[in-house]
Backbone as CSV, one residue per row, in Angstrom:
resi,resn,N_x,N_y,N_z,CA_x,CA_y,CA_z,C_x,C_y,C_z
1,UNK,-4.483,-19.876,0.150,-4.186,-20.852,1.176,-4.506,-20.237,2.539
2,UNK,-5.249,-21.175,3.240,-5.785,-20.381,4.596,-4.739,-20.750,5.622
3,UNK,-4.401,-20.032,6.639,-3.400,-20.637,7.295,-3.516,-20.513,9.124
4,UNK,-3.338,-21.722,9.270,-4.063,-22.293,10.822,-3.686,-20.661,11.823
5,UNK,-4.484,-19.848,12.523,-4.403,-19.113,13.452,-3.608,-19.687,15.069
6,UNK,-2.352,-18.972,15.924,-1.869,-19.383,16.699,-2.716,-19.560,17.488
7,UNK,-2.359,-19.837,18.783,-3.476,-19.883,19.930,-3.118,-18.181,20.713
8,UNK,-4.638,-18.377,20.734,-4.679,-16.667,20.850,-5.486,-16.953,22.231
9,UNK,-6.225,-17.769,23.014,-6.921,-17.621,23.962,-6.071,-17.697,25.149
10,UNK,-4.736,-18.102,25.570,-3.988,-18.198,26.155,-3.797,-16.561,26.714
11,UNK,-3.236,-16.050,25.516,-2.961,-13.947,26.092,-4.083,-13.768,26.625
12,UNK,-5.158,-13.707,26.096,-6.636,-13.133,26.708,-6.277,-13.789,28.482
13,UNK,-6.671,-15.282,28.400,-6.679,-15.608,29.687,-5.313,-14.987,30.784
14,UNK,-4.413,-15.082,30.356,-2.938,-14.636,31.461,-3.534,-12.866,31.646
15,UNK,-3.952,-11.809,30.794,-4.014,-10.858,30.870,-5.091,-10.553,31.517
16,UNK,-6.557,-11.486,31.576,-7.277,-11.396,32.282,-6.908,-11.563,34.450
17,UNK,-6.229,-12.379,33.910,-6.382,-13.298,35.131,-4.723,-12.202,36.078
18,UNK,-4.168,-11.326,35.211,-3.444,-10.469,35.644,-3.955,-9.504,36.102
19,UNK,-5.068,-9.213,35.621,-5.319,-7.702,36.216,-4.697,-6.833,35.367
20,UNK,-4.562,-7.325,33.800,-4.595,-5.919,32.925,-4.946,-5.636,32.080
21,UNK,-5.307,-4.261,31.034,-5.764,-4.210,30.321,-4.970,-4.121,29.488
22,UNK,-6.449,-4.211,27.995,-5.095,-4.579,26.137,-4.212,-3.213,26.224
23,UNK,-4.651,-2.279,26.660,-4.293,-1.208,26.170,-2.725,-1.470,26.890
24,UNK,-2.648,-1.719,27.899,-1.438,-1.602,29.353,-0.188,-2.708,28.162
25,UNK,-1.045,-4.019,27.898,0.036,-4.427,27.170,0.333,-4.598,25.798
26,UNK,-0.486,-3.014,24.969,-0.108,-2.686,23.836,0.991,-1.612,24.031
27,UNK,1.082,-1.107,25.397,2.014,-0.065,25.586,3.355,-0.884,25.789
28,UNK,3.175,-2.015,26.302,4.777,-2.291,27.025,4.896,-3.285,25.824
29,UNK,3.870,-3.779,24.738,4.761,-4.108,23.117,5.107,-3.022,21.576
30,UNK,4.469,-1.467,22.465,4.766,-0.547,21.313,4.004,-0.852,20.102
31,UNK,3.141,-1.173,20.947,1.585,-1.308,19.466,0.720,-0.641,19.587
32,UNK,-0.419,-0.663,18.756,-2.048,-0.116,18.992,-2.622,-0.863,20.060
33,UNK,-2.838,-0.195,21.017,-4.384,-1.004,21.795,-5.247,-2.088,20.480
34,UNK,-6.048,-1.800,19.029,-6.714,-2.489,18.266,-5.781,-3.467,18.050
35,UNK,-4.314,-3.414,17.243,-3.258,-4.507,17.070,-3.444,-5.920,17.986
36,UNK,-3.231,-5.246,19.425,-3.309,-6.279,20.819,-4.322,-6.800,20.315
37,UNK,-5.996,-6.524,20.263,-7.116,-6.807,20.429,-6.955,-8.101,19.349
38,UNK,-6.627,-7.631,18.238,-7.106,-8.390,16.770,-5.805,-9.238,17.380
39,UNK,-4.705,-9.474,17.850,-3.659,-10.988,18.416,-5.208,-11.337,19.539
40,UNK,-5.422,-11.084,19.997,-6.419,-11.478,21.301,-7.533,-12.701,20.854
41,UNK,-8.219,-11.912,19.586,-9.408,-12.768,18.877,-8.954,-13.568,17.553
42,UNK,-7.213,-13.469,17.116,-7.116,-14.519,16.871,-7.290,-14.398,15.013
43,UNK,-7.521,-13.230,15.094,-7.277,-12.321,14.191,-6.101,-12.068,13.091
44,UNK,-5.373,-11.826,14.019,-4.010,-11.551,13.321,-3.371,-12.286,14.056
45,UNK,-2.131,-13.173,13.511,-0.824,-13.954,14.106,-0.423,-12.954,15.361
46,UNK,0.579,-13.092,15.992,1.432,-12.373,16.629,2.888,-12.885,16.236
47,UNK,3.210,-12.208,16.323,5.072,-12.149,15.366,5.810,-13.061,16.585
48,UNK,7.439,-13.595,16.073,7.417,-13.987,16.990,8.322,-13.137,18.297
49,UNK,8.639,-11.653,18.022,9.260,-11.003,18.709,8.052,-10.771,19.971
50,UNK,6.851,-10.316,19.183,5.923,-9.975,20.353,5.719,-11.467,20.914
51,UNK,5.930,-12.762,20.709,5.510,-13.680,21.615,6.517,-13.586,22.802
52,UNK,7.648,-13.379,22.011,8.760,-13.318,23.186,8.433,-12.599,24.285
53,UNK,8.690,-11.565,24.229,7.724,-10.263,25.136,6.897,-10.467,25.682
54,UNK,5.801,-11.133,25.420,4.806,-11.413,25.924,5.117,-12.697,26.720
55,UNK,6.176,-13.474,26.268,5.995,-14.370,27.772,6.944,-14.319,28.693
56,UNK,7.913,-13.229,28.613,8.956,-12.688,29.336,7.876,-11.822,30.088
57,UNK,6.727,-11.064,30.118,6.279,-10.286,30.347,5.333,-11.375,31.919
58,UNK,4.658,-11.869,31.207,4.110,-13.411,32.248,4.867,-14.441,32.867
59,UNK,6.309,-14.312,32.558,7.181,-15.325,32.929,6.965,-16.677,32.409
60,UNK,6.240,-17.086,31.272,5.791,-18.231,30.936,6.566,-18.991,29.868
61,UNK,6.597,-19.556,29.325,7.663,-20.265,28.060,6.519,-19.828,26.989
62,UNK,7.264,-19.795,25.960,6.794,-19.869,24.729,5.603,-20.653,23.763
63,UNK,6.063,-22.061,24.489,5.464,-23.249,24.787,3.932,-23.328,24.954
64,UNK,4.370,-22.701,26.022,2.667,-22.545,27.131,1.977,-21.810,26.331
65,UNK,2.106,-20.071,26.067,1.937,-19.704,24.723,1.342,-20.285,23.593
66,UNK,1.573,-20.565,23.379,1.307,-21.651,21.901,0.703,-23.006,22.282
67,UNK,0.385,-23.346,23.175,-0.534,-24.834,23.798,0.061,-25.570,23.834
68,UNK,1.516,-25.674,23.735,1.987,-26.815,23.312,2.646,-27.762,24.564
69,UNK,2.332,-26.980,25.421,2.349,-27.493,26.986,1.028,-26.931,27.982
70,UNK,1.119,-28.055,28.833,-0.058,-27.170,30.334,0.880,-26.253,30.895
71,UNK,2.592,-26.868,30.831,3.157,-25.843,32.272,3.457,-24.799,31.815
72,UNK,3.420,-23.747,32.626,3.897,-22.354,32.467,5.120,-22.078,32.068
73,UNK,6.366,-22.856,33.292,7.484,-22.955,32.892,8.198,-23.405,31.708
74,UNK,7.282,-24.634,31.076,7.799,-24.986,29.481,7.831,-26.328,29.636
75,UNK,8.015,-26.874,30.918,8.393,-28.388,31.524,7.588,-29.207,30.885
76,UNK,8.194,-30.254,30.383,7.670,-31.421,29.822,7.724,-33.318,30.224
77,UNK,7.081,-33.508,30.119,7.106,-35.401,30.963,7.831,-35.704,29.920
78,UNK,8.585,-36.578,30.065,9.554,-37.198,29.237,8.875,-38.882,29.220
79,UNK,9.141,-38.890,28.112,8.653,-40.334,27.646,8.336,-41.847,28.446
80,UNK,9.083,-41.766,29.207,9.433,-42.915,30.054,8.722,-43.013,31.482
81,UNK,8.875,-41.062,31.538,7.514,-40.776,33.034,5.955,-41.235,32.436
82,UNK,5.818,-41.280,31.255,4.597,-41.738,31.378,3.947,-43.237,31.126
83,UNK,5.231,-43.689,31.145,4.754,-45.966,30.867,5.969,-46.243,31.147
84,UNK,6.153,-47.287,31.287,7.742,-48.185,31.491,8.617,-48.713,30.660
85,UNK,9.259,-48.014,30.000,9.707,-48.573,28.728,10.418,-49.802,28.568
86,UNK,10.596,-50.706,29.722,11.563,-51.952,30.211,11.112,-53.186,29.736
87,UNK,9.561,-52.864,29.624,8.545,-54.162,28.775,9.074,-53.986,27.350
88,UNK,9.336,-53.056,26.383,9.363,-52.988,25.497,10.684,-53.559,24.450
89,UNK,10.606,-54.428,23.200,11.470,-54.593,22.597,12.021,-54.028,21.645
């Protein structure tokens, strides 16, 4: 059974766009520099202790992380911000 890979382009981009390298944040998750790389390309899962870390590390939610939002913070439109639910029966 093959099993869907997380979103891995998210770390690449925040770490790029930080100004650091795999190696810098294989040190502050107590991994291999290669470990980081192979979460990077999506390769290998990342657990979910290292997601934690990793978005405590960016300040980002978990969420964001994982695509499952645009915002950083985790914030989500709630149902009603996006149509009027008052038409509806």
């Amino acid at each position: 059974m093959r099993y869907e890979m997380m979103k891995f382009e998210t770390i690449r981009n925040l770490r790029i766009d930080n100004g650091y390298t795999q190696q810098q944040l294989a040190e502050y998750l107590h991994i291999k520099q290669n470990t980081y790389s192979q979460y990077e390309l999506g390769i290998l899962n990342y657990p979910i202790d290292v997601l934690m870390k990793i978005a405590d590390f960016y300040g980002v939610s978990v969420d964001y992380l994982l695509g499952r939002t645009l915002s950083r913070d985790g914030t989500t439109i709630a149902a009603e911000e996006l149509y009027d639910l008052s038409d509806e029966k």
